[in-house]
C-alpha positions in Angstrom: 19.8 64.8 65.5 22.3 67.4 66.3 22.1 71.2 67.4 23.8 74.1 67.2 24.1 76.1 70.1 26.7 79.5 71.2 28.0 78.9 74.2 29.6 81.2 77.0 33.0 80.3 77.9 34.5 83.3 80.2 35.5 85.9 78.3 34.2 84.8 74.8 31.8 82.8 73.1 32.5 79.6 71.0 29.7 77.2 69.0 29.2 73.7 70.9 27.5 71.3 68.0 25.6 69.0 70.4 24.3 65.5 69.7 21.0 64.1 71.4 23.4 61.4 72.7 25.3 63.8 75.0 28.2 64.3 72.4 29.8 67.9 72.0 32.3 69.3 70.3 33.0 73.1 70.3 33.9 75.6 67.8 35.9 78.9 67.4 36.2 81.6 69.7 33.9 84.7 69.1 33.9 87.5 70.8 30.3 88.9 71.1 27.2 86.1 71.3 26.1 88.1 67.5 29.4 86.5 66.3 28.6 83.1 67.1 24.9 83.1 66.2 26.5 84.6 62.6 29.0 81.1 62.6 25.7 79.1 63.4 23.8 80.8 60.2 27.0 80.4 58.2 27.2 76.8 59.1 23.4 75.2 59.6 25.1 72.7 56.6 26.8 71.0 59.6 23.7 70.0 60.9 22.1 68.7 57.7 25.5 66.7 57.3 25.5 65.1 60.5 22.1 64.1 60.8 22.5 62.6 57.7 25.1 60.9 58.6 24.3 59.6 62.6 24.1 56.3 61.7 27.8 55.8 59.7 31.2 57.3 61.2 31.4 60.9 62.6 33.1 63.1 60.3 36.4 64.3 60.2 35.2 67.9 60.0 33.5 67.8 63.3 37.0 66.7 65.0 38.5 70.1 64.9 37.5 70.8 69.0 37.8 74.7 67.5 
């Protein structure tokens, strides 16, 4: 399973995609917590993608560290 989640990081916000094993990986830079939670909406499909796909390989689109 994988969530989701905006993050604070100083002065702006970014997405952190966080796996049940402790994994993250972050996304863009937003600069208002409503842009991020817009980014999550825009991109639930990640999370549909990688819990599909927890068993094989990670993929290459959640390598981009934002």
């Amino acid at each position: 399973m994988v969530f989701l989640v905006p993050v604070r990081r100083g002065d702006h916000w970014r997405v952190q995609l966080a796996w049940t094993n402790g994994k993250t990986r972050y996304f863009g830079k937003f600069a208002s917590l409503p842009e991020a939670e817009r980014w999550i909406a825009e991109h639930l499909w990640l999370t549909e993608l990688v819990t599909q796909r927890s068993t094989q390989q990670q993929p290459d689109i959640l390598d981009n560290k934002g």
